[in-house]
N, C-alpha and C positions, 0 to 999 in steps of 0.2 A: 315348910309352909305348904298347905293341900289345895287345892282346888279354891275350894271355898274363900281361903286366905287371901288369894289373890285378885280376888273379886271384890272383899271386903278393905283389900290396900288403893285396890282402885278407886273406888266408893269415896275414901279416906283422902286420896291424890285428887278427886274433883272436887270436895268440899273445899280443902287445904289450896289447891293449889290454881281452882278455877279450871273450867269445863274445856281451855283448851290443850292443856298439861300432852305430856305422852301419856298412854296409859300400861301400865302396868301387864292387862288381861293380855295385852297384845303383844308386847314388847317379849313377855316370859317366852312367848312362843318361836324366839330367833335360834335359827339353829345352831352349836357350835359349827366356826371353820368361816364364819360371817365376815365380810369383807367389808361391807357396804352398805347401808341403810339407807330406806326414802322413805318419804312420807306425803302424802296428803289427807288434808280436815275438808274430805270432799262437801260436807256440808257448806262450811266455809267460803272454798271456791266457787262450788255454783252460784253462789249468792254474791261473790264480788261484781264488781259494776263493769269489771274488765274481762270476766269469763269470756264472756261472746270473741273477742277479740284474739281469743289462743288460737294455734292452728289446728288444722280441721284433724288432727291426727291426735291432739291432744283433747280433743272436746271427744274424739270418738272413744278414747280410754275412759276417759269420766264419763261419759254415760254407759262403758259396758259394765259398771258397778254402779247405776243406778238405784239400786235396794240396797247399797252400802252410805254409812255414814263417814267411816276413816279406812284408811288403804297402810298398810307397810309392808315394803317388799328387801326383802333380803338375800342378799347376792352373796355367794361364796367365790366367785372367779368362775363357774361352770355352773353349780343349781342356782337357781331363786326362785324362793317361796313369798307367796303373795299371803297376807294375814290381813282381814277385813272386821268391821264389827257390820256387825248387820248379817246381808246373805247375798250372794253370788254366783251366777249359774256355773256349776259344774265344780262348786267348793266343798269341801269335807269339814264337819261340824266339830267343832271341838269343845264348846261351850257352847252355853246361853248365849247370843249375838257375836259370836268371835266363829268366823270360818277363816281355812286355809285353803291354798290351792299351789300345788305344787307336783314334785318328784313321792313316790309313796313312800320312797326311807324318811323322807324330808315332815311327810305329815306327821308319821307315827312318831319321830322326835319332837315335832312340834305339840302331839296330843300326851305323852310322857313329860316334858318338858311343863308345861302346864300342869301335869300333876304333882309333880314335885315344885312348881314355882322358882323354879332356878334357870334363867335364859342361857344360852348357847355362848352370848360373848356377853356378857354385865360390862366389859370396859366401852366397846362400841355403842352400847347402850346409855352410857352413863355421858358419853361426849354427845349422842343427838340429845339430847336434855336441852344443851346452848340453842337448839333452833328448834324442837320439833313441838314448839307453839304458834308456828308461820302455818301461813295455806299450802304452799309447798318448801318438801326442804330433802336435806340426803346429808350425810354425812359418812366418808372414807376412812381407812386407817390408812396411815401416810406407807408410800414405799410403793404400792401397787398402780398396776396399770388397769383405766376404766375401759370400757368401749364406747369410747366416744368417739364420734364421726365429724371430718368437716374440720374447722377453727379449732372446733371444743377438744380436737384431740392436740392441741399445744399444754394445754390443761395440766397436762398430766407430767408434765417435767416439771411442774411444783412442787408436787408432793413426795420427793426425796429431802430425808432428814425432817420428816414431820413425823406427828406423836396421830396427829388424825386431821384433816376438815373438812369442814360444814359448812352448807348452805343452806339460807333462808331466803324463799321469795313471796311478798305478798303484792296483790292485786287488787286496791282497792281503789281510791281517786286517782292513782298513778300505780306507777311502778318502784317495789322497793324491795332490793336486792344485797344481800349481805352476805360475805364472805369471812369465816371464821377459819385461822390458820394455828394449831398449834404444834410447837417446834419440840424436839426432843431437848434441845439447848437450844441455849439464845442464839446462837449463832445459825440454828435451823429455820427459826424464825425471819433470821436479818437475809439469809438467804431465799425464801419467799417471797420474803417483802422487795430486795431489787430484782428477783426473776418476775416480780408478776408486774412489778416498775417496764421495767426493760419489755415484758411484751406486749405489755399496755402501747408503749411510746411506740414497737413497729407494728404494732397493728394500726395507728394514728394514721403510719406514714402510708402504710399500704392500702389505707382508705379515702386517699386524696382529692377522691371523683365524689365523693359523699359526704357533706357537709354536716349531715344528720349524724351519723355515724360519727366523724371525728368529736361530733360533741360531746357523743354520750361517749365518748371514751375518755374525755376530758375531763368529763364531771365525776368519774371512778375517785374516790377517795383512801387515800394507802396510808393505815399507820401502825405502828409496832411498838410494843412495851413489852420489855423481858423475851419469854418464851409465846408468847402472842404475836400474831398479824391479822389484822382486818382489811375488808378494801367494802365498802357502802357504794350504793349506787340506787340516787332516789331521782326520780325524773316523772314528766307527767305521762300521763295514758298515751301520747303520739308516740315513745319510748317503745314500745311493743315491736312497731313492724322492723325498726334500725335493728334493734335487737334480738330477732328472729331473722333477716336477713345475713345479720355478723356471725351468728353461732350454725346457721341452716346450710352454710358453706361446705 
């Protein structure tokens, strides 16, 4: 599939699948050796009723792609390439509305890569599908350590004996948060589901002085079927600052 193709699968993915789909033109552009996908439907986000309310580090990332419409950044454990539709100061053109920004091995496979229409990792790609129709989202393959700071790096003793997970966050009347876990075996699965049980309940206890807090950890919803775990978490707009507080640690 050439260039052209994969503009016209796109084309094909909006009609079919509704304008908030992944897109194809973007997604081809992931390098091999990809670890880690994210995403935002920046369009999306500025327009939620909750944007104002992000922290001022995350409002300052979304406006430094201001002339972009959608953002995906691909992490390998050491590069990450940033792939936009729209334009972005200091991004290298690959197509018609698709820039990257990155390492320059990193571009020149992403502008190759696009001409053959064959992405870097198809499987990583085929797992953010489950969420990358949210305003924000990111999806892992299981086994690896992220750099997260703070709380959020308890995180990551989940993700042993998983096949990949995802996250979806939207921000519209409230807050609604989903966590997708899938297990190599069921048993990778069940293991998830009581490691993220178990640190759900101490982080409960280690929140004692915050009543806020202990709630929204209370309202986290945990369930598992087969090689699946989920855990949901919908709560109103006050939901922002307890939860930027828990994770900003």
């Amino acid at each position: 599939m050439k260039g052209a193709a994969v503009l016209a699968a796109a084309a094909c993915c909006t009609i079919g699948c509704g304008p908030r789909a992944i897109s194809p033109d973007m997604t081809v552009c992931v390098p091999a050796g990809t670890v880690a996908l994210a995403g935002m439907d920046l369009d999306r986000l500025r327009a939620a009723p909750l944007y104002a309310r992000l922290p001022a580090a995350a409002l300052a990332l979304v406006e430094s792609y201001r002339s972009a419409h959608r953002l995906l950044a691909a992490w390998s454990g050491t590069n990450l390439l940033i792939v936009v539709r729209g334009t972005a100061a200091g991004a290298a053109p690959v197509a018609k509305d698709i820039e990257v920004i990155g390492p320059e091995d990193a571009i020149r496979a992403a502008r190759a890569q696009y001409q053959s229409g064959r992405s870097g990792a198809p499987e990583l790609v085929d797992a953010a599908k489950t969420v990358a129709s949210s305003q924000i989202w990111a999806v892992a393959a299981g086994g690896i350590t992220l750099p997260l700071d703070g709380n959020a790096r308890n995180l990551n003793r989940l993700f042993h004996g998983l096949e990949f997970a995802a996250l979806a966050i939207n921000l519209d009347s409230g807050v609604d948060l989903r966590v997708i876990a899938v297990g190599r075996t069921g048993q990778g699965a069940r293991d998830f589901e009581e490691s993220l049980r178990a640190l759900l309940s101490l982080a409960s206890a280690a929140e004692s002085r915050s009543a806020e807090i202990q709630k929204l950890l209370g309202s986290v919803q945990v369930a598992r079927s087969g090689v699946k775990a989920t855990a949901t978490l919908q709560a109103g707009p006050d939901a922002i600052d307890p939860l930027l507080k828990l994770f900003g640690r």
